[in-house]
mmCIF file of the N, C-alpha and C atoms, coordinates in Angstrom:
data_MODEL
# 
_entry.id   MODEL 
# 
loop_
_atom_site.group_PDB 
_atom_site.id 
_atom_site.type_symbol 
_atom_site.label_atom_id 
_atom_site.label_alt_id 
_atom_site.label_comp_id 
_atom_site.label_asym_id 
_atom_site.label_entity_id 
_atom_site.label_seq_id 
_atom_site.pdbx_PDB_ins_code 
_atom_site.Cartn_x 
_atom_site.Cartn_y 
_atom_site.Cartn_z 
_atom_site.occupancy 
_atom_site.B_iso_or_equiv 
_atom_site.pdbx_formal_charge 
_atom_site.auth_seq_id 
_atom_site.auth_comp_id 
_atom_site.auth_asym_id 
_atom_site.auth_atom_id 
_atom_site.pdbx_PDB_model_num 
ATOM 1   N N  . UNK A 1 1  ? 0.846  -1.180  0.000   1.00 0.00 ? 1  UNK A N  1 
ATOM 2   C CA . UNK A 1 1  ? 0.000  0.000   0.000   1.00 0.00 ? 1  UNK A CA 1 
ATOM 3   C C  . UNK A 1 1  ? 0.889  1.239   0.000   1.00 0.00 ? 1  UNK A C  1 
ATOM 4   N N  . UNK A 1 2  ? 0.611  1.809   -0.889  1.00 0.00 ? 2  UNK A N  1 
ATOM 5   C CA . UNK A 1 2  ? 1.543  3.537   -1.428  1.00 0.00 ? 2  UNK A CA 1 
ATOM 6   C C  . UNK A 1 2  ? 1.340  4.350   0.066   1.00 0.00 ? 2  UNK A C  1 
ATOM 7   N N  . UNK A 1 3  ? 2.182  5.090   0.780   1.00 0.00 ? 3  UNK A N  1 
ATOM 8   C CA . UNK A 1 3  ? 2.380  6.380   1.358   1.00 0.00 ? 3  UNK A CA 1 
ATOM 9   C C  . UNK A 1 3  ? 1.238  7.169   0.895   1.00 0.00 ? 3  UNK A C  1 
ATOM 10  N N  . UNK A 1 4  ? 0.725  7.585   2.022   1.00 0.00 ? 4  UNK A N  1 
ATOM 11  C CA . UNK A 1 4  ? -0.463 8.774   1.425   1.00 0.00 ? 4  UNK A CA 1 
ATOM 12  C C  . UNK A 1 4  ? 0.026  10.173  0.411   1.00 0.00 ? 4  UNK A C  1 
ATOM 13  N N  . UNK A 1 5  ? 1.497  10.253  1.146   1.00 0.00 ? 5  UNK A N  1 
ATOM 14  C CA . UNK A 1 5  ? 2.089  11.728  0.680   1.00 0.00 ? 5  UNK A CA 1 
ATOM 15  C C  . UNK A 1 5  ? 2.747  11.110  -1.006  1.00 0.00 ? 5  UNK A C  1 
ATOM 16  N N  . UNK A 1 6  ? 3.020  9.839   -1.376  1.00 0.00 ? 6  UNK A N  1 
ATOM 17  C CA . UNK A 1 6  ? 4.130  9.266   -2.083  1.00 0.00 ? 6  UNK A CA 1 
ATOM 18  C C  . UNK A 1 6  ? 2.913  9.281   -3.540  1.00 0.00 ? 6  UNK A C  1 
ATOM 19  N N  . UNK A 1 7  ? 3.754  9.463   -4.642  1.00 0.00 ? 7  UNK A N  1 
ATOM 20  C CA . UNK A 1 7  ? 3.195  9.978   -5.508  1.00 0.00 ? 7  UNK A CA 1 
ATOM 21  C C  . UNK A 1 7  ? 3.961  8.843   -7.028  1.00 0.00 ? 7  UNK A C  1 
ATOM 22  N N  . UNK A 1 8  ? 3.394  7.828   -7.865  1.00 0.00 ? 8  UNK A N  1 
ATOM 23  C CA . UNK A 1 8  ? 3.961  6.828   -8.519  1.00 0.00 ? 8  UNK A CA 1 
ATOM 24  C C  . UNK A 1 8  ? 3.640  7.142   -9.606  1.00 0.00 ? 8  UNK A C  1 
ATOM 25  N N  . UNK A 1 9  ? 4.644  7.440   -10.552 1.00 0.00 ? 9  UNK A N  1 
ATOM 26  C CA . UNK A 1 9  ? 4.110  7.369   -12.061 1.00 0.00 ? 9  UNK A CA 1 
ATOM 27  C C  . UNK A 1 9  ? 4.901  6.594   -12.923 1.00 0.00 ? 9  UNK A C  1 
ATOM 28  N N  . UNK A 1 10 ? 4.312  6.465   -14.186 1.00 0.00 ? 10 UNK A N  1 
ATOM 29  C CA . UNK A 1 10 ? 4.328  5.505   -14.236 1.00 0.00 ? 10 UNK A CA 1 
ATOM 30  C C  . UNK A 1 10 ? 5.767  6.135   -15.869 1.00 0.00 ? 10 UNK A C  1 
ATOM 31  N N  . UNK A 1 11 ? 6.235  5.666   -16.402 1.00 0.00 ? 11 UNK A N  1 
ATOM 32  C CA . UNK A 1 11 ? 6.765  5.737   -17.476 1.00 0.00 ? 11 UNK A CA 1 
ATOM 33  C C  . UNK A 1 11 ? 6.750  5.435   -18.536 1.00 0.00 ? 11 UNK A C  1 
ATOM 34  N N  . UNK A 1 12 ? 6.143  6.088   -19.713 1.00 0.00 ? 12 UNK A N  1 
ATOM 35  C CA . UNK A 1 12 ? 6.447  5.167   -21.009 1.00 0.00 ? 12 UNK A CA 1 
ATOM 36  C C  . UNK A 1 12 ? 7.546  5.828   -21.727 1.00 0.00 ? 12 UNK A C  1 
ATOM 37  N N  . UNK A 1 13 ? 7.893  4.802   -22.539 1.00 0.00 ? 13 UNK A N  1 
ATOM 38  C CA . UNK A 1 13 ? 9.194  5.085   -23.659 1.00 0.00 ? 13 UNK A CA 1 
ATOM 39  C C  . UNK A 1 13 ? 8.726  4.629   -24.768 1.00 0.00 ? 13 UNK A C  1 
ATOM 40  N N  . UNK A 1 14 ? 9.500  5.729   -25.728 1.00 0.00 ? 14 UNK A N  1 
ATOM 41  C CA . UNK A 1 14 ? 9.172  5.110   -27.294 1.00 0.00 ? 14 UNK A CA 1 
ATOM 42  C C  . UNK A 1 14 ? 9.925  3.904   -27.136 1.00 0.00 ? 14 UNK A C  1 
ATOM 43  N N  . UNK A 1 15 ? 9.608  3.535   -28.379 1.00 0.00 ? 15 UNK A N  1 
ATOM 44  C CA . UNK A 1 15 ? 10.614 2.291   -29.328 1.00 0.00 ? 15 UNK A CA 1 
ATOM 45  C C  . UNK A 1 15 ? 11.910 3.244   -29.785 1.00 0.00 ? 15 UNK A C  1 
ATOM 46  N N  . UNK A 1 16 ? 11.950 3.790   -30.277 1.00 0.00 ? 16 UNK A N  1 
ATOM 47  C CA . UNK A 1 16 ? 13.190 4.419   -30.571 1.00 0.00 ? 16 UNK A CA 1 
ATOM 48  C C  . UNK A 1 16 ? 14.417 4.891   -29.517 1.00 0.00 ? 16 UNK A C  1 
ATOM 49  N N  . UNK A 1 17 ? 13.554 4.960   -27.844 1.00 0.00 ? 17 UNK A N  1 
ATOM 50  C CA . UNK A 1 17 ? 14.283 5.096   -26.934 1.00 0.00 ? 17 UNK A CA 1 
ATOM 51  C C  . UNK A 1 17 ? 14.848 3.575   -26.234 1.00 0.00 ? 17 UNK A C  1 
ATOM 52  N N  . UNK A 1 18 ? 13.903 3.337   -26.152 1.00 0.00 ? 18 UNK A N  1 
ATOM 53  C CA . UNK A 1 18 ? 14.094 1.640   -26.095 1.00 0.00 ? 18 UNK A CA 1 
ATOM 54  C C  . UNK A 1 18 ? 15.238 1.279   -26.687 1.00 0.00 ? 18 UNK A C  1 
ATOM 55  N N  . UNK A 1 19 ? 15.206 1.404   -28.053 1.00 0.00 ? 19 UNK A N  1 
ATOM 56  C CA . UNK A 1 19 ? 16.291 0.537   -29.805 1.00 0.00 ? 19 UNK A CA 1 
ATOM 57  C C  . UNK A 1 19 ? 17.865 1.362   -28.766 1.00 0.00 ? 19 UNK A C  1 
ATOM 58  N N  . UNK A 1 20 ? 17.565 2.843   -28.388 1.00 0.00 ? 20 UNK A N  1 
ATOM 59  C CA . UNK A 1 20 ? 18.661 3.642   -28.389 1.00 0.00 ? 20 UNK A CA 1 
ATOM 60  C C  . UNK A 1 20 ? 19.220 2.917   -27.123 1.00 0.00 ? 20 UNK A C  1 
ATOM 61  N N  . UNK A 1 21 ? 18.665 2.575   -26.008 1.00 0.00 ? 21 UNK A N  1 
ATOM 62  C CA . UNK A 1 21 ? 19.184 1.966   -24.756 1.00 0.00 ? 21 UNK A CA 1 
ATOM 63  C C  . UNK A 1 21 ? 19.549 0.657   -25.197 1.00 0.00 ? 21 UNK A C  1 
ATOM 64  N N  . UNK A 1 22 ? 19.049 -0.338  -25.592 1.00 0.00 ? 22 UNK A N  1 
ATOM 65  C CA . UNK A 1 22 ? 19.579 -1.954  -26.176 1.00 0.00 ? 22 UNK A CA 1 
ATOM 66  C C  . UNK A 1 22 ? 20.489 -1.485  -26.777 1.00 0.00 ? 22 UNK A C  1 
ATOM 67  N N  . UNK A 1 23 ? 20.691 -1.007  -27.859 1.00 0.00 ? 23 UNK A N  1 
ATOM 68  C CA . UNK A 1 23 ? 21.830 -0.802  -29.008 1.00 0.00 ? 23 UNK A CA 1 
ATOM 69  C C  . UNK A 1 23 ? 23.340 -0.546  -28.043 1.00 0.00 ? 23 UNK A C  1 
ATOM 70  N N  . UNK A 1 24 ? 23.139 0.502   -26.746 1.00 0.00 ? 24 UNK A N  1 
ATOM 71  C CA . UNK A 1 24 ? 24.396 0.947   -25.901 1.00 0.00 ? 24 UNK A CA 1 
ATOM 72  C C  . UNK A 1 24 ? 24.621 -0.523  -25.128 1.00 0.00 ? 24 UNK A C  1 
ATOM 73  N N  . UNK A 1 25 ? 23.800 -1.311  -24.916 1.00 0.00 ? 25 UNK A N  1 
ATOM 74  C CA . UNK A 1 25 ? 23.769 -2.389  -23.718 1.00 0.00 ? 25 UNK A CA 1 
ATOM 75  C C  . UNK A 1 25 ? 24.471 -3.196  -24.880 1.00 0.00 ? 25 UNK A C  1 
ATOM 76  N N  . UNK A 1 26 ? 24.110 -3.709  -25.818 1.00 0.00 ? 26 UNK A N  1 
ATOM 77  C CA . UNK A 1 26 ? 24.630 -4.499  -27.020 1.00 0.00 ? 26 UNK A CA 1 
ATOM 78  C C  . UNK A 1 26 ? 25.948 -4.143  -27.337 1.00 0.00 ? 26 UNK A C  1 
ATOM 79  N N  . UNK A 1 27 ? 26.225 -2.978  -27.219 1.00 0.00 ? 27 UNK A N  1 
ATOM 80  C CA . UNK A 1 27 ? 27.571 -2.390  -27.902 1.00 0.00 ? 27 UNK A CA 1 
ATOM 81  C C  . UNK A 1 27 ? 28.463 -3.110  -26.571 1.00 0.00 ? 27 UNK A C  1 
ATOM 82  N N  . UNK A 1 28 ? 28.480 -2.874  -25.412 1.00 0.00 ? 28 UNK A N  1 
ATOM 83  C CA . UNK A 1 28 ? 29.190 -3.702  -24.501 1.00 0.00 ? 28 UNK A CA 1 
ATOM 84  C C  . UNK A 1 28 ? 29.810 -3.489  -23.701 1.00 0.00 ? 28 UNK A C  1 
ATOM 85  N N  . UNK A 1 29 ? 30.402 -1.851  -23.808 1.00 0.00 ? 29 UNK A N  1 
ATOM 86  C CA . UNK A 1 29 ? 31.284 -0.557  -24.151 1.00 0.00 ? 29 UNK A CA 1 
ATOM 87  C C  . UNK A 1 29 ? 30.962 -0.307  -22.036 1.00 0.00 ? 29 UNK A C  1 
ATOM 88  N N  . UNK A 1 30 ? 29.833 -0.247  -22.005 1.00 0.00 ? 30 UNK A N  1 
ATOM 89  C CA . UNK A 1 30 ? 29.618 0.064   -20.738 1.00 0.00 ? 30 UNK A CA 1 
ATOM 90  C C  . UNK A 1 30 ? 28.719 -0.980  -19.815 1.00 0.00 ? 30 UNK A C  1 
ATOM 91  N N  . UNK A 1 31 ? 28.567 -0.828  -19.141 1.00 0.00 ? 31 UNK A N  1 
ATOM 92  C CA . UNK A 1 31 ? 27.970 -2.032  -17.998 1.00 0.00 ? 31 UNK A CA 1 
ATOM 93  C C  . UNK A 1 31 ? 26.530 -1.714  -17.977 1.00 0.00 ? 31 UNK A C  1 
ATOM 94  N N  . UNK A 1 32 ? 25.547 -2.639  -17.824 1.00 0.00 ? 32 UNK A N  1 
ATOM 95  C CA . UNK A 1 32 ? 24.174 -1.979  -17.567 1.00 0.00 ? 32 UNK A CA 1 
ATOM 96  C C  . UNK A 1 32 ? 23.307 -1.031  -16.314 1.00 0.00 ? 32 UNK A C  1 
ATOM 97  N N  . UNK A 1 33 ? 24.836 -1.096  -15.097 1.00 0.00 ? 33 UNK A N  1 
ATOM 98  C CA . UNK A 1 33 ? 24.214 -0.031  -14.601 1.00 0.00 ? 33 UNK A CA 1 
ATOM 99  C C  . UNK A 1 33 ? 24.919 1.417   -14.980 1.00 0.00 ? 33 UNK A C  1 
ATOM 100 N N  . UNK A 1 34 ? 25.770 1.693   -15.463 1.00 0.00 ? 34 UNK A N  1 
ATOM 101 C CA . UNK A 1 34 ? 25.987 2.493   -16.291 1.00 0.00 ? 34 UNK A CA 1 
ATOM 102 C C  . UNK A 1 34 ? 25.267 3.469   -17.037 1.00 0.00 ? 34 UNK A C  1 
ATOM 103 N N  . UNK A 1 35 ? 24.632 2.460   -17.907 1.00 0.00 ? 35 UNK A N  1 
ATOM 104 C CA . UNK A 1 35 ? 23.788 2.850   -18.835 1.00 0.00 ? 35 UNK A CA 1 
ATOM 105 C C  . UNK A 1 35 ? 22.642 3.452   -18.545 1.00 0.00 ? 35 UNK A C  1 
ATOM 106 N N  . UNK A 1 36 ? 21.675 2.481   -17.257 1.00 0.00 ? 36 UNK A N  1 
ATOM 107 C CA . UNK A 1 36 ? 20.742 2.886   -16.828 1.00 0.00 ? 36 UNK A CA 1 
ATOM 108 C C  . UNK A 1 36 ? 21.180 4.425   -15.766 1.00 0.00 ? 36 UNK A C  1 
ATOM 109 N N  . UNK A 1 37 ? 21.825 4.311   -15.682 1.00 0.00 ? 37 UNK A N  1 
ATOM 110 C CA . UNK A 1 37 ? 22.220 6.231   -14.854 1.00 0.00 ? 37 UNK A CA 1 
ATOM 111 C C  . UNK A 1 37 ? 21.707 7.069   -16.208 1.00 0.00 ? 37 UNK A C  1 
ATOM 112 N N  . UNK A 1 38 ? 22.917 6.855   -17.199 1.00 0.00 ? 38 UNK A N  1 
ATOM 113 C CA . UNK A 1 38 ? 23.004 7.555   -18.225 1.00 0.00 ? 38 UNK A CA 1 
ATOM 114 C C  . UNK A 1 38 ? 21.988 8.024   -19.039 1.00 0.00 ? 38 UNK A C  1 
ATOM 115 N N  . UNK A 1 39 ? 20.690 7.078   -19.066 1.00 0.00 ? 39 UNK A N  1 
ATOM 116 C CA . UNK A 1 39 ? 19.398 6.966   -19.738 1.00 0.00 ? 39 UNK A CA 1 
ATOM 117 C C  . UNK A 1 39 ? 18.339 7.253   -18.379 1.00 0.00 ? 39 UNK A C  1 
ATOM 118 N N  . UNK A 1 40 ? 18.649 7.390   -17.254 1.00 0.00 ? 40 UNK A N  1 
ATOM 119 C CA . UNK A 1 40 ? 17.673 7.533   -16.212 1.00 0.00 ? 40 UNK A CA 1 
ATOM 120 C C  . UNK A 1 40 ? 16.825 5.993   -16.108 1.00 0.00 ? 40 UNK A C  1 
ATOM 121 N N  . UNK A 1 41 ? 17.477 5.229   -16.479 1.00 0.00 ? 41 UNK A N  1 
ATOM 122 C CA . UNK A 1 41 ? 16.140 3.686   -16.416 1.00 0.00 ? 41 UNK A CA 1 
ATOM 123 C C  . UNK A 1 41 ? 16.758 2.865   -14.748 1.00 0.00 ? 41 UNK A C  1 
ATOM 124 N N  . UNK A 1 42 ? 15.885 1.742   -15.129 1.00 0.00 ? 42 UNK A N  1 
ATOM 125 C CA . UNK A 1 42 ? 16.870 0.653   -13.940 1.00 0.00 ? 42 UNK A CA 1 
ATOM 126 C C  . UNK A 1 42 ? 16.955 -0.107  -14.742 1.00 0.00 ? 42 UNK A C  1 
ATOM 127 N N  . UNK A 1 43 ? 18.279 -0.567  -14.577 1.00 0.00 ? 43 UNK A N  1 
ATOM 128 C CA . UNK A 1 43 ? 19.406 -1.584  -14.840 1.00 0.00 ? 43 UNK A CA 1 
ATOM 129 C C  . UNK A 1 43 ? 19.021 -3.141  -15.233 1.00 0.00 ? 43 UNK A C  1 
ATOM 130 N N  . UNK A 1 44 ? 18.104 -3.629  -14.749 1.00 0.00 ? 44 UNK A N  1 
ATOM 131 C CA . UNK A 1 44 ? 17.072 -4.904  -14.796 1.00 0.00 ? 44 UNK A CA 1 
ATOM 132 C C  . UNK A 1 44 ? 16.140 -4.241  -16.292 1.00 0.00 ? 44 UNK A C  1 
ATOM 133 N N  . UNK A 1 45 ? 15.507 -3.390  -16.532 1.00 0.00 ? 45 UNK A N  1 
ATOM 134 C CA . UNK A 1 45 ? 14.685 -2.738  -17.903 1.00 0.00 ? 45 UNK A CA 1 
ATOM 135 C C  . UNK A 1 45 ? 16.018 -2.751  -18.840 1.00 0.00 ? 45 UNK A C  1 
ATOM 136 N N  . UNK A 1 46 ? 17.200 -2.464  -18.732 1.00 0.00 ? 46 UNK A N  1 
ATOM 137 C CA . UNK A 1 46 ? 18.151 -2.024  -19.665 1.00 0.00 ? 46 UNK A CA 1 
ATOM 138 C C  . UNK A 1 46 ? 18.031 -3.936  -20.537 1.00 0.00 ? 46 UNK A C  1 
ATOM 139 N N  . UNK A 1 47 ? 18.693 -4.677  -19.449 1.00 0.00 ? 47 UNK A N  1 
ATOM 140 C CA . UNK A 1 47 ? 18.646 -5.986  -19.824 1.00 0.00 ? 47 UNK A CA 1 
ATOM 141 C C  . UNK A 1 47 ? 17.394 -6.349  -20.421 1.00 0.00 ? 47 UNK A C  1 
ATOM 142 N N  . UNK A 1 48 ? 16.564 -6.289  -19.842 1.00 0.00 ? 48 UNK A N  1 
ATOM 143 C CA . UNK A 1 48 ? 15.564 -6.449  -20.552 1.00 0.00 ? 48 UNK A CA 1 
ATOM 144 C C  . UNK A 1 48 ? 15.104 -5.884  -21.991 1.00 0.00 ? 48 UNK A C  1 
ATOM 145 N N  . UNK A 1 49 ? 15.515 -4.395  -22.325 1.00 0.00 ? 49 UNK A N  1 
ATOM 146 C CA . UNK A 1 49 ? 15.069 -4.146  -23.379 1.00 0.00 ? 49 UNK A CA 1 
ATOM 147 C C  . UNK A 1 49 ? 16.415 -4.882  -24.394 1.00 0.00 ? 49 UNK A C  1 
ATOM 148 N N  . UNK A 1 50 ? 17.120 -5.172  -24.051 1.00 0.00 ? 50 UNK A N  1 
ATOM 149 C CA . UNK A 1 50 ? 18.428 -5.846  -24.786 1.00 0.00 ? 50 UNK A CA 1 
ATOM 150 C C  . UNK A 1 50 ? 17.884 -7.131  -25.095 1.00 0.00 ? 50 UNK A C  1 
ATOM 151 N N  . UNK A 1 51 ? 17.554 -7.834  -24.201 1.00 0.00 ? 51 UNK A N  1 
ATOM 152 C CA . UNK A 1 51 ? 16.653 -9.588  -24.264 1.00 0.00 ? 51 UNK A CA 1 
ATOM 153 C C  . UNK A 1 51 ? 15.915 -9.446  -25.817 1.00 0.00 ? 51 UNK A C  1 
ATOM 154 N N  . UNK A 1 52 ? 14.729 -8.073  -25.490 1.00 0.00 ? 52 UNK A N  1 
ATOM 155 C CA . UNK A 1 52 ? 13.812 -7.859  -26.597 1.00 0.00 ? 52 UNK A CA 1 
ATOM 156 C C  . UNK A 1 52 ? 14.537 -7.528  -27.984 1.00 0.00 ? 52 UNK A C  1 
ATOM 157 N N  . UNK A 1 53 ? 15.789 -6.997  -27.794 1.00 0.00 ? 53 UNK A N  1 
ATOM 158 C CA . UNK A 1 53 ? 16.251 -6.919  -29.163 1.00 0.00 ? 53 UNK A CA 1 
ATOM 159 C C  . UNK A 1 53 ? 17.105 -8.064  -29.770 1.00 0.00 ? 53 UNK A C  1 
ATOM 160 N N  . UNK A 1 54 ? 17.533 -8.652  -28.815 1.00 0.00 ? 54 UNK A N  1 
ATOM 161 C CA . UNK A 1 54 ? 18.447 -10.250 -29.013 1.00 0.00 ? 54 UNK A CA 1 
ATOM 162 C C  . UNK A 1 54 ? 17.348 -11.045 -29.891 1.00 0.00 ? 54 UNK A C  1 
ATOM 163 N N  . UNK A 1 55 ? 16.287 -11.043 -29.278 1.00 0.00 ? 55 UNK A N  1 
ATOM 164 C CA . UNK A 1 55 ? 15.515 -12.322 -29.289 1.00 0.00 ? 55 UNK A CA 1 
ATOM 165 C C  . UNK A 1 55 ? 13.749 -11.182 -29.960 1.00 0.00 ? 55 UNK A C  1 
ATOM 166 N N  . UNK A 1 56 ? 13.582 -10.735 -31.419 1.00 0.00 ? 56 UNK A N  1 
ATOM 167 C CA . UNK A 1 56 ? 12.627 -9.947  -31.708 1.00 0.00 ? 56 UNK A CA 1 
ATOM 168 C C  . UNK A 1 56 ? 11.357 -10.965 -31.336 1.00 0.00 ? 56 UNK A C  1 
ATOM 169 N N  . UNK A 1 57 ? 11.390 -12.724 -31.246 1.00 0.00 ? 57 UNK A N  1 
ATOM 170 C CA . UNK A 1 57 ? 10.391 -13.348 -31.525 1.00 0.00 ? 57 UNK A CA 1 
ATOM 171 C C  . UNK A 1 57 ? 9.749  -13.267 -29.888 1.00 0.00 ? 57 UNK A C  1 
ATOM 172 N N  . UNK A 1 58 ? 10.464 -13.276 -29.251 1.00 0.00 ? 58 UNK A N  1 
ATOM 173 C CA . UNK A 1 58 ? 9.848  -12.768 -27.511 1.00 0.00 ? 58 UNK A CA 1 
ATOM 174 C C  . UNK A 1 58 ? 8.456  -11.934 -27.133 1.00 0.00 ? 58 UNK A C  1 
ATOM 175 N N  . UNK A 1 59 ? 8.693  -10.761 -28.150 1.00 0.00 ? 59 UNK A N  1 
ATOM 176 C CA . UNK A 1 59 ? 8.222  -9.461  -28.069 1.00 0.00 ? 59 UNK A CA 1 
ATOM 177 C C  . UNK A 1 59 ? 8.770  -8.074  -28.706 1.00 0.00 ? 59 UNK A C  1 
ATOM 178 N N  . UNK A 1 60 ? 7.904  -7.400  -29.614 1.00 0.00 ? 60 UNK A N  1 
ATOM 179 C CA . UNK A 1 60 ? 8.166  -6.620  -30.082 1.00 0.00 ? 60 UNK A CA 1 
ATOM 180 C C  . UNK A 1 60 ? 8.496  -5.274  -29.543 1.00 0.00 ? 60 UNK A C  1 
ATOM 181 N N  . UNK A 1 61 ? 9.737  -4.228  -29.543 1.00 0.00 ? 61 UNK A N  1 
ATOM 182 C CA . UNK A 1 61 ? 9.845  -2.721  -28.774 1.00 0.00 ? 61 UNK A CA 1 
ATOM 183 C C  . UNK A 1 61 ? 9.048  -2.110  -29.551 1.00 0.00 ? 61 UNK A C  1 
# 
């Protein structure tokens, strides 16, 4: 149960922001918590949107 004062929203991202975060996670160059600073995400979504681009038959970005 949420904090009365605490306030949750929620986030969407394009596909193109998505492609742009997998593509840095793919490149290799940096670590995924790294990335997720760099892009404002968490680190577990980074992998994940990487999974979705490894593997397009999973699910589409």
């Amino acid at each position: 149960m949420p904090l009365p004062n605490s306030e949750t929203k929620v986030q969407n991202f394009t596909g193109e922001f998505k492609a742009k975060v997998a593509f840095e996670a793919i490149r290799g160059i940096k670590t995924t918590n790294e990335i997720g600073l760099a892009f404002n995400v968490h680190p577990i979504q980074v992998s994940l949107w990487k999974k979705e681009l490894h593997y397009p038959s999973s699910r589409a970005i």
